[in-house]
VMD Tcl script that draws the C-alpha trace (Angstrom):
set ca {
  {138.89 32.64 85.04}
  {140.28 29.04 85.87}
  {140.47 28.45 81.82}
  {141.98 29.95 79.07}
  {139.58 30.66 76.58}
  {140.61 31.35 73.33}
  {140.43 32.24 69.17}
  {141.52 28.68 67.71}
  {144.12 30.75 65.82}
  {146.83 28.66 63.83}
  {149.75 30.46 66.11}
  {148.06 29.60 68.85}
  {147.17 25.95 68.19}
  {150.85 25.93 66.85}
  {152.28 26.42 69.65}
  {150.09 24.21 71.56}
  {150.89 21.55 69.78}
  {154.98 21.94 70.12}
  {154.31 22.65 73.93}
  {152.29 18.87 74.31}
  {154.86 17.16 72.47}
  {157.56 18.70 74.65}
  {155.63 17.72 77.44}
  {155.44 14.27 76.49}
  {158.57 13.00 74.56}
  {159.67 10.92 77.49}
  {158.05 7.05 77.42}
  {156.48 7.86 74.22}
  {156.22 3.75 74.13}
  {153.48 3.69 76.52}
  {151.84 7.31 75.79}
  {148.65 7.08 72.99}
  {149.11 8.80 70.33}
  {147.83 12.33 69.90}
  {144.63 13.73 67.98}
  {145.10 15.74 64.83}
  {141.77 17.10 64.27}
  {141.32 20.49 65.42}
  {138.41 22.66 67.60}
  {136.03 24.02 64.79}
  {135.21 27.70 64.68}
  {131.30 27.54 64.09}
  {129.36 30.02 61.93}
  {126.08 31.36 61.96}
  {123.39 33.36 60.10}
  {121.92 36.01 61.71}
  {119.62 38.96 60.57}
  {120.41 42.48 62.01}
  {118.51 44.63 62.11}
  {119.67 48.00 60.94}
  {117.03 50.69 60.04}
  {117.55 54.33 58.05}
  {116.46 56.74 60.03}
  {115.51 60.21 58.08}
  {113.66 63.13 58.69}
  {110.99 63.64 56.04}
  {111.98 67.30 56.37}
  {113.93 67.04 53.05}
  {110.63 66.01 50.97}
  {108.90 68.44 52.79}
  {111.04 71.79 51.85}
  {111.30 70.10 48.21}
  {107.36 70.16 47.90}
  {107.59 73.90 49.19}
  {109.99 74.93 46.58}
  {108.25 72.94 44.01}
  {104.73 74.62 44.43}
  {104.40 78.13 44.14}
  {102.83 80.44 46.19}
  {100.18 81.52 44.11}
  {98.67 78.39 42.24}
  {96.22 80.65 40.02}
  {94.95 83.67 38.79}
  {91.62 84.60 37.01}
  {90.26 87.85 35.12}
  {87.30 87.34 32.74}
  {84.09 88.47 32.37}
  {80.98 85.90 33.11}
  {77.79 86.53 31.14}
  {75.35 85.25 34.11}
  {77.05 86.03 37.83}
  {72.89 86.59 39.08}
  {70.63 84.27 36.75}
  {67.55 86.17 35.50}
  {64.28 87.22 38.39}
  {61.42 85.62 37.78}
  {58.15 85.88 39.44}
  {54.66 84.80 39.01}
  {52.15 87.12 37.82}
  {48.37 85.84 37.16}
  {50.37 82.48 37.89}
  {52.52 82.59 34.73}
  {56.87 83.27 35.35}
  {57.09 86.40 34.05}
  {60.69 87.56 33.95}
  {61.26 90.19 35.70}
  {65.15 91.18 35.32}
  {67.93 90.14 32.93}
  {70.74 88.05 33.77}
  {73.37 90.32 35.43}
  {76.67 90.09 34.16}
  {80.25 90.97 36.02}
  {83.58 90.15 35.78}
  {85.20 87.80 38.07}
  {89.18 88.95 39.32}
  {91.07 86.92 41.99}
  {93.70 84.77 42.90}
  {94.29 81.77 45.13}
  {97.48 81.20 47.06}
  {99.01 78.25 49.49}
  {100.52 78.29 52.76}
  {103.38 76.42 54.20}
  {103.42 72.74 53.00}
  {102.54 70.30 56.36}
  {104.36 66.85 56.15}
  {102.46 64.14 58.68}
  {102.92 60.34 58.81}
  {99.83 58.08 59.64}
  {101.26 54.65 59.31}
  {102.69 53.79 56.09}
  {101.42 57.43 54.78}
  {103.12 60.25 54.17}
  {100.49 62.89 54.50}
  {101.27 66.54 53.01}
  {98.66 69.17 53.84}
  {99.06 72.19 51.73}
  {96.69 75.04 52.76}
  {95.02 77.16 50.20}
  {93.13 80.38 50.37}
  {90.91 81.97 47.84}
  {90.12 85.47 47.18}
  {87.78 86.03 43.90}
  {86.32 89.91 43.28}
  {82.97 90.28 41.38}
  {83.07 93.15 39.58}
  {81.40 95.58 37.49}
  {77.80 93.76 38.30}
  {75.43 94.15 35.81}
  {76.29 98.39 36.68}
  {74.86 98.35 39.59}
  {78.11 97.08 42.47}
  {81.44 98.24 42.42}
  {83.39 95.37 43.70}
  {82.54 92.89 46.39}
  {85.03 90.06 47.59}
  {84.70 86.60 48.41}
  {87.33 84.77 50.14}
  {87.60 81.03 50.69}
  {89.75 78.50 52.46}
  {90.39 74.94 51.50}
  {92.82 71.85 52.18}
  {94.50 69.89 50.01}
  {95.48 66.53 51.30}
  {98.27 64.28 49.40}
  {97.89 60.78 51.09}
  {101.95 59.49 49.58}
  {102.96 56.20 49.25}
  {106.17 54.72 47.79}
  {108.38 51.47 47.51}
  {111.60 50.68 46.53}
  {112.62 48.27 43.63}
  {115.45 45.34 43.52}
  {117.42 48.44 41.98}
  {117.28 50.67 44.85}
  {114.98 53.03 43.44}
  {112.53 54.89 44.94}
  {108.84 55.29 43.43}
  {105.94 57.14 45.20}
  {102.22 57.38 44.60}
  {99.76 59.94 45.55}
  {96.31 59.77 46.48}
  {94.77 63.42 46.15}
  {91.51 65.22 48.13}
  {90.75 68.39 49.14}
  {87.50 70.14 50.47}
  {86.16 73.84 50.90}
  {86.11 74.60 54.31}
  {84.68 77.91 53.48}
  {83.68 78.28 49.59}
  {84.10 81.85 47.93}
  {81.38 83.54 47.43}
  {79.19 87.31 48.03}
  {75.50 88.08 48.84}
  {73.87 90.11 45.96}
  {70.48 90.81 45.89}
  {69.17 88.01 47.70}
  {71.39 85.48 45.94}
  {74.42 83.49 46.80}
  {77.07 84.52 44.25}
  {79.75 80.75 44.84}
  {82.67 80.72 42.76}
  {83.46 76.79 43.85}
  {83.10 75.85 40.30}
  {85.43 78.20 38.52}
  {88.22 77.38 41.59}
  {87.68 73.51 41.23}
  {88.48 73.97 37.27}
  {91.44 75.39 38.35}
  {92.25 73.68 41.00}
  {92.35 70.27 38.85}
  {95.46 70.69 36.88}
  {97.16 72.29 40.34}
  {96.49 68.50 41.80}
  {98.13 66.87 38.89}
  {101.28 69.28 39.36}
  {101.30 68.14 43.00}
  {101.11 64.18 42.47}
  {103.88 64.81 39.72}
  {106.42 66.73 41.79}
  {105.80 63.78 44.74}
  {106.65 61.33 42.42}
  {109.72 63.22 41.49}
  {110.74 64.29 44.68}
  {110.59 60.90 46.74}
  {112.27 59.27 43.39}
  {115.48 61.18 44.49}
  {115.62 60.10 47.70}
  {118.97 59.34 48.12}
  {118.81 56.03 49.58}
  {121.08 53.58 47.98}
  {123.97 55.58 49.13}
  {123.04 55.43 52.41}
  {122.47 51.78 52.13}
  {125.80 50.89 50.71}
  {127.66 52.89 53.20}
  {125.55 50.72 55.78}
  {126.74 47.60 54.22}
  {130.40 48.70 53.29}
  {130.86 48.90 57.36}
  {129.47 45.89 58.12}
  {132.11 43.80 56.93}
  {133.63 44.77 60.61}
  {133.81 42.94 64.43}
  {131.56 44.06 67.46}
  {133.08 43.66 70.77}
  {130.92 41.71 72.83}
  {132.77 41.81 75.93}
  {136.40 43.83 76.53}
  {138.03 41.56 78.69}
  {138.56 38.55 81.41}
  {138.61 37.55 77.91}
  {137.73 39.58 74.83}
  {135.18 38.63 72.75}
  {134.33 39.95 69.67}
  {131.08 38.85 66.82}
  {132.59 39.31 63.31}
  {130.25 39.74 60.87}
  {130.04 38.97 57.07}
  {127.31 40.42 55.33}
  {125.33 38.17 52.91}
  {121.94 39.71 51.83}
  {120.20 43.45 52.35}
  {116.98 43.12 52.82}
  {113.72 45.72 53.47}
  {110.90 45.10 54.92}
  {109.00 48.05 54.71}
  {108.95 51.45 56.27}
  {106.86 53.24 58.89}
  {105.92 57.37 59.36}
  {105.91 58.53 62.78}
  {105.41 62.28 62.88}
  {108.30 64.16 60.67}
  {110.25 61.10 61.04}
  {110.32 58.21 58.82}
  {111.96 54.53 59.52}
  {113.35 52.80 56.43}
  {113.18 48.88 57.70}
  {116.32 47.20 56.70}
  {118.20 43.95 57.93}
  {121.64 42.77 56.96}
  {121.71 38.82 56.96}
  {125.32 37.92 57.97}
  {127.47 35.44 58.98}
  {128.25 35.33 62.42}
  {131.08 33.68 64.28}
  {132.57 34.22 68.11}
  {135.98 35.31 68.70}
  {137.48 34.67 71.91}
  {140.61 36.33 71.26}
  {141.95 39.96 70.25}
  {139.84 41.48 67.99}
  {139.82 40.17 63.97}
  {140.87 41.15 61.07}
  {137.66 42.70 59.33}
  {136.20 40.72 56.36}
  {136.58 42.23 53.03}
  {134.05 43.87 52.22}
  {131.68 43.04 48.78}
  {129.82 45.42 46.56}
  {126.67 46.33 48.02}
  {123.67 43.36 46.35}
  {120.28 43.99 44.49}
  {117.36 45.13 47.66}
  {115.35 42.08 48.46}
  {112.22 42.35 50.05}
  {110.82 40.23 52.84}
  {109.51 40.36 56.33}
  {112.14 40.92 58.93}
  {112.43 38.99 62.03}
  {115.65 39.82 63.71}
  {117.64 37.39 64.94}
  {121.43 37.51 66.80}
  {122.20 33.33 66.28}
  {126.05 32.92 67.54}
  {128.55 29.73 68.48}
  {130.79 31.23 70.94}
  {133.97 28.54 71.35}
  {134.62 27.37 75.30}
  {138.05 25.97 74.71}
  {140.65 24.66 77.85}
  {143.76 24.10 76.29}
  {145.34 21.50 77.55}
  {148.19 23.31 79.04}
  {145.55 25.49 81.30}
  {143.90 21.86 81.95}
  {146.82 19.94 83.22}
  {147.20 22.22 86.60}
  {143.81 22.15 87.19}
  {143.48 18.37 86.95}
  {146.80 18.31 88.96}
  {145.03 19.79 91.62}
  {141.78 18.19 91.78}
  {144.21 15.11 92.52}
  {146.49 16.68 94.95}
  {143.74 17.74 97.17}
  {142.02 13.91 96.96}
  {145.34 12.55 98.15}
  {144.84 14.14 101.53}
  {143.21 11.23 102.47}
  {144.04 7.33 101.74}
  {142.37 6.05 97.90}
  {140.49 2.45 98.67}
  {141.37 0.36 95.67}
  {139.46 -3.25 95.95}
  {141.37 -6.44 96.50}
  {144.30 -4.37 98.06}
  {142.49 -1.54 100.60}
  {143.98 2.08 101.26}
  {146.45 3.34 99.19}
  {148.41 6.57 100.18}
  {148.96 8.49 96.21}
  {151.11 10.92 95.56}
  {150.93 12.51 92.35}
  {153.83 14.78 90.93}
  {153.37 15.52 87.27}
  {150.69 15.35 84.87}
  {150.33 16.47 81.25}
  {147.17 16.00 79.19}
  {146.27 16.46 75.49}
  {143.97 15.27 72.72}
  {143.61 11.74 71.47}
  {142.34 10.41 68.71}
  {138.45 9.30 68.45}
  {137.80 12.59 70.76}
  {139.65 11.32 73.85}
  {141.91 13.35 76.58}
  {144.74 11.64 77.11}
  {146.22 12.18 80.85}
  {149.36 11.35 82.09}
  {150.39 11.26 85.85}
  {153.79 10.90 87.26}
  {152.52 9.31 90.86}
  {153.98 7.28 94.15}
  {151.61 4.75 95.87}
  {152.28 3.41 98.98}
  {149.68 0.37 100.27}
  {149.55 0.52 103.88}
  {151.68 -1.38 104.96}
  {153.60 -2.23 101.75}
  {156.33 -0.69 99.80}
  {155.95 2.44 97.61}
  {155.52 2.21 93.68}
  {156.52 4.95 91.26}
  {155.53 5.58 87.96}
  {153.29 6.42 85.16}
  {150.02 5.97 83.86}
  {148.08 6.91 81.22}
  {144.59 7.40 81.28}
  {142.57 7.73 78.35}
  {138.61 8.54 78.25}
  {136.33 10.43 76.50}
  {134.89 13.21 77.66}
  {130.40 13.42 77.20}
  {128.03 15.76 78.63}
  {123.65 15.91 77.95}
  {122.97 18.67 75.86}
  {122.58 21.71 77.43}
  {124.67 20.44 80.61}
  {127.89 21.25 81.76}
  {128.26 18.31 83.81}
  {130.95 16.42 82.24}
  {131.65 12.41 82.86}
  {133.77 10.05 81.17}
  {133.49 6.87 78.95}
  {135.46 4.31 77.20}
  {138.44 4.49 80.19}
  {141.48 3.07 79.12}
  {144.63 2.61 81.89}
  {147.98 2.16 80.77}
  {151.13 2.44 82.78}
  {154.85 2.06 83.32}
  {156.29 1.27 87.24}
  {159.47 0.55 89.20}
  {157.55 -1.83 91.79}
  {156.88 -5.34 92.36}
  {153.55 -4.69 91.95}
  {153.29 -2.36 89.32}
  {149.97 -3.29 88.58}
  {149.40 -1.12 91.58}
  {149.27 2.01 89.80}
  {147.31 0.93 86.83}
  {144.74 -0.45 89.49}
  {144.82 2.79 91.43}
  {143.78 4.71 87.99}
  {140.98 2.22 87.32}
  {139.53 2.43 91.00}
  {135.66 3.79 91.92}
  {135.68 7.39 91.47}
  {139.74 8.10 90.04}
  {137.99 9.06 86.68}
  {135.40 11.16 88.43}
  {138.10 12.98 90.15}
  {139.07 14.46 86.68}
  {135.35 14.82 85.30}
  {134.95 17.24 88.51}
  {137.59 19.69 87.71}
  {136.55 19.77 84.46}
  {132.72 20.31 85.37}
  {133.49 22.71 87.49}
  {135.46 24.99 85.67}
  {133.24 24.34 82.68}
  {130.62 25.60 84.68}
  {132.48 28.54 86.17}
  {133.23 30.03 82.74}
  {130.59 29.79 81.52}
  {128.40 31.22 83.78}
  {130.79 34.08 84.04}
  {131.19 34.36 80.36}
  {127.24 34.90 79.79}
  {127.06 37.47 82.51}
  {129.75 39.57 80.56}
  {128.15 39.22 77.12}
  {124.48 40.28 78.54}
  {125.89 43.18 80.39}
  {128.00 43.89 77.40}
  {125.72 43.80 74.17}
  {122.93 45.50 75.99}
  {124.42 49.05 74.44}
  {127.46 49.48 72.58}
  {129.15 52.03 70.36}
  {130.88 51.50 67.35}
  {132.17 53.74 65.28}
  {129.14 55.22 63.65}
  {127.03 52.28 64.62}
  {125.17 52.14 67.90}
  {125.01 48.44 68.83}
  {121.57 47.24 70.67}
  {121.12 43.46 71.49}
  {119.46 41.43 73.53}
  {120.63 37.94 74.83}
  {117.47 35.68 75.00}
  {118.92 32.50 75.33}
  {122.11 30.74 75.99}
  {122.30 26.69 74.71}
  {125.34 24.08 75.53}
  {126.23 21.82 73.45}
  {127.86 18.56 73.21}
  {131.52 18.77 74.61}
  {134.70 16.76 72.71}
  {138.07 16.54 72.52}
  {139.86 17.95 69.86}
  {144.07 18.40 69.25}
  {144.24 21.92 70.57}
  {141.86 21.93 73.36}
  {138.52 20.64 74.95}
  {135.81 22.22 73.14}
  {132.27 22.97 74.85}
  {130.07 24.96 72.26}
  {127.79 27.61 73.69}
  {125.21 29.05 71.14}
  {123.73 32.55 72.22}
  {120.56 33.18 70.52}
  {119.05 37.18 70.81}
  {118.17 39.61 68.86}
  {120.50 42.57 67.40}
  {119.32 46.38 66.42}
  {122.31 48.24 64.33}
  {121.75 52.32 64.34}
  {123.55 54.15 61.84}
  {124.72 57.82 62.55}
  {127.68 58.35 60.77}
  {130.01 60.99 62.55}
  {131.29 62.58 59.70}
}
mol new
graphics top color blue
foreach p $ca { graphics top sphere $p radius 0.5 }
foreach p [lrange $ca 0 end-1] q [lrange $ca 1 end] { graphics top cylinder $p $q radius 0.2 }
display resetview
């Protein structure tokens, strides 16, 4: 790239500094003076994404342990199994038999627990089959047995409190898809009643061991080993240059959670600070204890200042050039007419107010006339529209020291139609250049990324350009990148 861009580290600003002063300790009379104030390193808050996924496999073997396999028995005698014959005779009931006693044996016993999600419910099915014996009827049959089918449903719910505990509810139902019961002697013998009896404190044991079950969901843990690696730097682009998002956790936040199948999706974001390094990658922030949950709707958003700095020793060649290449041809300054320029030497760094400072060691020859040597000193500041690369310059100042008779020559030459321009060019077009090539990187780069045990998926929807200035250790264009970031967790270990 035609700039060096770079992490506004103290070493390197250091040495920035000693290099410009170097540069410029000869006529020190006529130089300005030099800037102080250095290139900020902008933060941002951004909220990543970064779910839990989890199997609800877990709650689902719990539940089968929980429940046993036979959820009742019954043995007793019933003084009415067939209710009493009646029939008319000489239109009065006359009754014709007695009730018929029997005694009622059987059992019912579950299948395999079924964990479903529908939404924001956790369903668990639990299958249960009936099979009741009537025997001992009234003397007169052996045994006959009834069998009978029926589905529980447990429609689960649960939240999690500032605490990181879990809580579930459970909405219960169940229907008989085929009610127990026998044929005897022209009657339907059902024994829905006696199974619903039993089946009611069977429900309660259900809802119960839900609740207990989803309240040790482990998922604090989980959530603190989430935010204990945040504190950490994602590369954004390897190289041609490095750039790596450090991020700072703030807040945890949950927004919910969502069944799909046997898989749930615990909705979690990490609000952090955000700030662009252009450099080799940071030190990791230390990390904090992990905060009380706070609950809110989550709207993920990736909000970074990414620094564009030329240092001014990367700058001065470039400007060099741009004025090497214009001096191919003769420089019309008004009043005097072509002037052949040769320029030798430049150097350029920060002045105060957020102006660039250039100086040029230069020759001018009028044509016709005798050549002037020398230096000048130009001094602008540097503007662009928000959003624009283009750069221009106000505010020109010219300055100079010659050997000439006319030494105003020089200082005219630097104030003549389109000298400044010359230097806005380079910088505009190198701006421009890096920039462009810098986004390119970052959108390839953050599209997929691994990182240690986080998988890294973001999406650059926007790129904005700020307002450029001058600062001590560099010109600074910010670029904001505005996206969205998804942080998977798999841990490796």
């Amino acid at each position: 790239m035609g700039w060096a861009i770079f992490h506004l580290g103290r070493l390197t600003s250091g040495v920035l500094l000693v290099l410009a002063l170097s540069s410029c300790s000869k006529n020190r009379d006529d130089a300005p003076d030099m800037a102080t104030d250095k290139a900020p390193i902008p933060t941002q808050k951004s909220l990543i994404a970064v779910p839990i996924n989890a199997s609800t496999a877990s709650l689902q073997h719990a539940l089968d342990r929980a429940l046993p396999r036979t959820l009742w028995t019954i043995n007793r005698k019933e003084k009415k199994c067939v209710e009493p014959q009646r029939v008319k005779l000489f239109g009065k009931a006359v009754k014709v038999t007695p009730a018929i006693s029997c005694t009622i044996i059987g059992a019912v016993t579950r299948g395999a627990v079924i964990l479903r999600g529908e939404g924001n419910d956790i369903v668990a099915d639990v299958p249960i089959h009936a099979r009741i014996s009537a025997r001992d009827v009234g003397g007169l049959l052996k045994g006959e047995t009834a069998t009978g089918s029926a589905m529980v449903h447990a429609r689960i719910r649960f939240d999690i409190n500032e605490n990181w505990q879990a809580r579930g509810t459970a909405r219960l139902s169940y229907g008989w898809t085929t009610p127990p019961g026998i044929d005897f002697l022209g009657q339907r013998i059902t024994f829905t009643d006696e199974a619903d009896a039993k089946l009611k404190p069977v429900l309660a044991d259900v809802e119960r061991t839900l609740s207990q079950e989803i309240a040790k969901l482990d998922i604090k843990s989980q959530a603190a080993a989430i935010w204990r690696q945040s504190f950490t730097s994602l590369e954004l682009n390897h190289e041609n240059p490095p750039v790596w998002l450090r991020l700072t956790p703030q807040r945890i936040i949950y927004g919910g959670y969502h069944i799909d199948g046997a898989k749930s999706r615990l909705n979690f974001a990490i609000e952090a600070v955000t700030g662009a390094y252009i450099s080799a990658r940071p030190a990791d922030p230390a990390a904090t204890p992990l905060p009380p949950l706070e609950k809110a709707k989550i709207n993920p958003q990736l909000d970074v200042h990414i620094p564009v700095l030329a240092q001014y020793q990367h700058l001065s060649p470039v400007i060099l050039r741009a004025l090497v290449k214009r001096s191919a041809r003769p420089i019309d300054i008004p009043g005097i007419g072509p002037v052949h320029a040769q320029f030798e030497k430049l150097i350029s760094y920060g002045a105060p107010d957020g102006k660039i400072a250039v100086g040029i060691t230069l020759k001018a020859t009028p044509q016709g006339g005798q050549t002037t040597s020398g230096k000048i000193w130009v001094t602008a500041t540097p503007v662009n529209d928000v959003g624009s690369p283009t750069v221009r310059f106000t505010n020109l100042g010219v300055t100079g020291s010659t050997n000439g008779v006319g030494g105003d020559l020089l200082i005219k030459l630097g104030n003549s139609p389109g000298f400044a321009t010359l230097i806005a060019d380079a910088l505009t077009q190198n701006f421009t250049k890096d920039i462009t090539e810098l986004q390119d990187k970052i959108r390839r780069a953050v599209d997929l990324r691994h990182e240690g045990d986080f998988i890294v998926r973001a999406g650059v929807e926007n790129f904005e350009i700020g307002q450029i200035r001058a600062y001590a250790n560099g010109v600074y264009l910010p670029v904001r990148m505005v996206g969205h970031a998804t942080v998977d967790y798999r841990p490796t270990r």
